[in-house]
N, C-alpha and C positions, 0 to 999 in steps of 0.2 A: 504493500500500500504506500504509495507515495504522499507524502505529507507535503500541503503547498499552503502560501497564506500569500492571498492577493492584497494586496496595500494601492486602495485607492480611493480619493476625497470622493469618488463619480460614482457615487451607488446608491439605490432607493433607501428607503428608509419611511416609517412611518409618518413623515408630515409628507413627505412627495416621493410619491413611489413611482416614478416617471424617470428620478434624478439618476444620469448613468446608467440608464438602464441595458444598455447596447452591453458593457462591461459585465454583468449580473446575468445575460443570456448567453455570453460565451463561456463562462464559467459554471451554469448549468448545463450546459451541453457537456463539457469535459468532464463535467461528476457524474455525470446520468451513464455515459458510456467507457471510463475508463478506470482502472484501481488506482484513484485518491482519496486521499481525506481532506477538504477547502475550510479554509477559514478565513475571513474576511476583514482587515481592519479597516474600516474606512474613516480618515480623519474629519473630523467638523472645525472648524471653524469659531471660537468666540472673539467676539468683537468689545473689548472692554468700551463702557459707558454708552454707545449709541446703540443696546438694545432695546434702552426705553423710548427710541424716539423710532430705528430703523421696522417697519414690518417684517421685512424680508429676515430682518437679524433675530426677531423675534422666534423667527419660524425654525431658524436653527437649533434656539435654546430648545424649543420642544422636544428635538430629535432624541429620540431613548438611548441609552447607553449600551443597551445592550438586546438582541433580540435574534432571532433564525428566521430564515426566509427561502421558502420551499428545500428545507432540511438544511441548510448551509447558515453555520451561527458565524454573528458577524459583532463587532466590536465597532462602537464610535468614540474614540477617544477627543479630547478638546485640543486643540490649540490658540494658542493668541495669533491673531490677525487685526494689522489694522489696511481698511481698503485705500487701495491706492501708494498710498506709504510704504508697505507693509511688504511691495511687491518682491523685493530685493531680498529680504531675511524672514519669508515664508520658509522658505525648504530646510532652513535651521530651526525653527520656530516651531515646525511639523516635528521635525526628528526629531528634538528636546524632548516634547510630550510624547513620542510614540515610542521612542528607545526603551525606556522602563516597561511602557507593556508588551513590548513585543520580546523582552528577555523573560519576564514575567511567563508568557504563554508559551516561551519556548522549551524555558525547564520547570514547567511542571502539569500545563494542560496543553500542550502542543506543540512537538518538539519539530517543528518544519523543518524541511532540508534544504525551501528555495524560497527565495523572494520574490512573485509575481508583480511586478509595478505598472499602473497603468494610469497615459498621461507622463509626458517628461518633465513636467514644469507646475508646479513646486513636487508632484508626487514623487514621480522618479528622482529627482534628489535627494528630497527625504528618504526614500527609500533607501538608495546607495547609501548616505551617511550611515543608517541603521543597519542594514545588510552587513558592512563592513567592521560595524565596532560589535557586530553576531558573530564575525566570521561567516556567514555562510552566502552564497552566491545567490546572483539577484536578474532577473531579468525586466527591461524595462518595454512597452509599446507605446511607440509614437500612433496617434488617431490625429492627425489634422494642425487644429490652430498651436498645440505644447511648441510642433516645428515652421509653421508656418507665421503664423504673428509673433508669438512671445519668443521665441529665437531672436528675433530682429534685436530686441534691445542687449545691451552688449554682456552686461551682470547676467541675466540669463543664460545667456547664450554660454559663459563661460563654465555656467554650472552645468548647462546641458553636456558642453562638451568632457568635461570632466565626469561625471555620472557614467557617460557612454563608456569612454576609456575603460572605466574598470569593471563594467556590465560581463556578465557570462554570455549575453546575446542579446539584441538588438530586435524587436519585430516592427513590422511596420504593416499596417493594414492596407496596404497599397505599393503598386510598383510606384508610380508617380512620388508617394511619402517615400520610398526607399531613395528613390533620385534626393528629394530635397535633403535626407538625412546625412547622406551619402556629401552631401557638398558643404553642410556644414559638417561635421565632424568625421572625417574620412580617419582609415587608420582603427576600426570597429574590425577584430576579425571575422566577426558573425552578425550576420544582418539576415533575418529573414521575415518575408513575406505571409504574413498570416491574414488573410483577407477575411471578411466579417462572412457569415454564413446566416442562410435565409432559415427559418424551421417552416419546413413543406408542411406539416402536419397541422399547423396553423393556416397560414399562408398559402391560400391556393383558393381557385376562380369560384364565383359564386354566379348563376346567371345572374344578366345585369338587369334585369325587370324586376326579376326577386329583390334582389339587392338596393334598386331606387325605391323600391314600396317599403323597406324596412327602417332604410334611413329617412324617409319621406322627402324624398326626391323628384321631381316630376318630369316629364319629358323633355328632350332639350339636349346640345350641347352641354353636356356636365366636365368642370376642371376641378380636380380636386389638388391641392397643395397641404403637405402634410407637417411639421413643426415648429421650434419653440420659435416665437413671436421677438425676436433680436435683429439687430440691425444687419449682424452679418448673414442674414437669410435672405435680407432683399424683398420682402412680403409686396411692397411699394410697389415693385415692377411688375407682379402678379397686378394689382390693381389696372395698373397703365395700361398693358395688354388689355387686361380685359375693352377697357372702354375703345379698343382699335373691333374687338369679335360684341357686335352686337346680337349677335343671337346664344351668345353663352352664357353661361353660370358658374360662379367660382366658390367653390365649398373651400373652407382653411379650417383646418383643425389645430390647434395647437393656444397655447396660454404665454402669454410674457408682457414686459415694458412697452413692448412695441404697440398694442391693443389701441390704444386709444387713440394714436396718431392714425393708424389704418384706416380705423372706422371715420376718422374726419378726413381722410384723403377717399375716400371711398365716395363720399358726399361730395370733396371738392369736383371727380370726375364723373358725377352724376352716374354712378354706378350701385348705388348704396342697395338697390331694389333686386340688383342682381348677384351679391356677394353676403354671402354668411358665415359667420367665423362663430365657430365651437367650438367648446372646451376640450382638452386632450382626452383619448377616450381609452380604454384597456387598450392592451396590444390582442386581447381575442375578439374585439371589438371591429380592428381597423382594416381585415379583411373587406369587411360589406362595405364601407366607403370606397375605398381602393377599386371593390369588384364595380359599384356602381355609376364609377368614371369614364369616361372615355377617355380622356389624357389625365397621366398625372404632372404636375410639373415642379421643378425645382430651381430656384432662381441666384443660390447661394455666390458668396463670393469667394468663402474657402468650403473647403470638405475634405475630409481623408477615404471613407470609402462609406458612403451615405446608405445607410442599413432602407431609408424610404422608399428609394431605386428597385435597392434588390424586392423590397416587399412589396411594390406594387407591381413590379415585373413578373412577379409571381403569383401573383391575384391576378392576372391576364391584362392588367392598365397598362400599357406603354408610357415612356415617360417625356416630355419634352425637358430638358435638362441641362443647366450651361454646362459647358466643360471644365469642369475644374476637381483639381483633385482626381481622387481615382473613377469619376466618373465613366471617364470611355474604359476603362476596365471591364465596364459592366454594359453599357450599352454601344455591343460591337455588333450588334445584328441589327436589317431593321425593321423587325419586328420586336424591336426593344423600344427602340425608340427613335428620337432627332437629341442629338449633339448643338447643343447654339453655342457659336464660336465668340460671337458678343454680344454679352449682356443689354440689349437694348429690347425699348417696347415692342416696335416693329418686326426684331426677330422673333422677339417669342411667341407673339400672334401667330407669325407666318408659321412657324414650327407647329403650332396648336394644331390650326387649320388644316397644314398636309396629315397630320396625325389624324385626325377625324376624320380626312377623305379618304384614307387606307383603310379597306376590308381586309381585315388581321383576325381570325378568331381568338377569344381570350386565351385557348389551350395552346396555340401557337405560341401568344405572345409569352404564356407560362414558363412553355419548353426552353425559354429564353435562359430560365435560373438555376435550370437544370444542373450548371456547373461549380453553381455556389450551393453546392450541399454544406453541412456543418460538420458531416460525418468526415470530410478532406482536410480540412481545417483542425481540426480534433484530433484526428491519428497525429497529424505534423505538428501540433501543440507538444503531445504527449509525449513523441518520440522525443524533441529539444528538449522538453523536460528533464524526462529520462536521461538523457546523456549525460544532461550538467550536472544531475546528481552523482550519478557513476563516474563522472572526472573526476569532483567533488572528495565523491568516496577513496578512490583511488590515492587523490596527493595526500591524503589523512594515513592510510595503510604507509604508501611509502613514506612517510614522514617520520 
């Protein structure tokens, strides 16, 4: 039984069970089908003084300290964070608070043999600091903006780079993330590609008649856009498009900051009659939207390998999608989808449009995700696992 403890701030948790959730279904997928034993630390966040004024900080303090989640017990330890400020001496700030429980859990309720780190920035830091004053080997994955934005600033960037150096291995959910990783911090023996995986047994075509009567959808050009409501999604340019397709409808599902500027840009392009935006729904839920679309679309400005893609590709919706990130990864057929090269109104319209004029059955467009099984992803997990333990083991005997 291989003993692993994934270490990372991006995990649900009973005030939002939404939070990291891409991270929490790869690591059920690995316990469901391989001999481990998971345990989860995921750090929170405390905010000295502006919890009585922030909501959001409020929402943290609720988070339990401890609790299992579909059979995998997980730990919320605290750390001090101040926002903004704080950016710099997070990944110290994390380690400090996590080092004592993570020795704590190692000699005497879980004696782990690998460091799963996920997020390079502050997790993977923290991580490495802890991993190292354990002794025991640590792997870290890059998912998107850890390499893409926060790399940029240079104190990052040099923790990044140091973390990586002494990492057992390197993944990265995308060829594209493996380039950018690759070009900051070259000199990584092991870098591999573990790309996110769809679960078919969820995910998969609903008819779409059924499916608009359930979500209560009516006939029409249907666009469905699927999450968190932030700037770097771009939600904006789903609106702007819209008002170019006058005979469509545009469903958003997802919650965040961004809510209220939408729904007034939505009014400014006299579209307000034709766009409805709801709250984030289960992931058993998001099938019957997905099935009941005719395109899905995704407007993002970064991404590492967008789990929305593969899930609506998989419910039979084809995706309209800028390219970024490991997007074309995924939409290489097309009966996947349209690739929009730039971000603008006019193209995404045009992309919509040729999407809806292709007769594509849903099963076709399915066949598309065929490749992104979880069960691929999952052996290739396992096996990097496995190895780093057994070198691991090995310099201990020779030693």
């Amino acid at each position: 039984m291989l003993k692993i403890l994934t270490f990372s701030s991006l995990y649900p948790n009973n005030v939002d069970a939404r939070h990291g959730i891409f991270v929490e279904q790869r690591l059920r997928q690995l316990s469901a089908a391989k001999p481990i034993r998971p345990l989860v630390v995921a750090p929170v966040p405390r905010v000295p003084l502006l919890g009585k004024v922030m909501p959001q900080v409020k929402g943290l303090e609720r988070i339990d300290a401890e609790t299992t989640r579909h059979g995998i017990p997980i730990l919320y330890p605290r750390y001090y964070h101040i926002p903004k400020v704080g950016m710099t001496v997070a990944p110290l700030s994390m380690a400090m608070a996590t080092i004592p429980v993570l020795a704590e859990l190692k000699s005497r309720r879980h004696d782990f043999a690998l460091i799963d780190a996920q997020y390079f920035y502050p997790d993977g830091v923290a991580a490495a600091i802890a991993a190292r004053r354990l002794g025991v080997p640590y792997t870290i994955t890059a998912r998107g903006s850890d390499l893409n934005l926060i790399a940029q600033h240079a104190v990052p960037r040099r923790m990044i780079r140091w973390a990586a150096r002494h990492a057992a291995a390197v993944i990265t959910v995308s060829d594209a993330l493996k380039g950018v990783f690759e070009s900051l911090a070259s000199g990584q023996r092991r870098v591999e590609v573990l790309p996110n995986g769809v679960d078919r047994s969820v995910f998969r075509p609903t008819n779409r008649a059924a499916a608009r009567a359930a979500i209560g959808a009516g006939a029409g050009l249907l666009i469905v856009a699927v999450g968190n409501l932030l700037p770097v999604k771009r939600f904006e340019l789903a609106l702007e498009a819209l008002a170019l397709l006058p005979d469509a409808r545009l469903l958003i599902l997802g919650g965040g900051p961004e809510l209220a500027r939408l729904r007034r840009l939505a009014i400014e392009r006299e579209v307000q009659s034709r766009v409805e935006i709801r709250a984030p729904v289960p992931q058993t839920e998001l099938p019957m939207f997905y099935s009941a679309a005719d395109v899905s679309l995704l407007c993002s400005a970064r991404e590492g390998m967008p789990n929305v893609v593969l899930e609506s590709i998989a419910c039979g919706t084809p995706v309209a999608a800028v390219a970024v990130g490991g997007v074309a990864e995924v939409i290489k057929r097309p009966e996947a989808g349209l690739l929009i090269e730039r971000a603008s109104p006019p193209e995404i319209a045009d992309a919509v449009r040729r999407l809806a004029a292709i007769a594509v059955s849903q099963s076709e467009v399915a066949r598309c995700a065929d490749e992104f099984s979880w069960e691929r992803t999952v052996d290739r997990q396992f096996d990097l696992f496995s190895s780093i333990v057994a070198e691991q083991r090995r310099r201990g005997v020779s030693a």
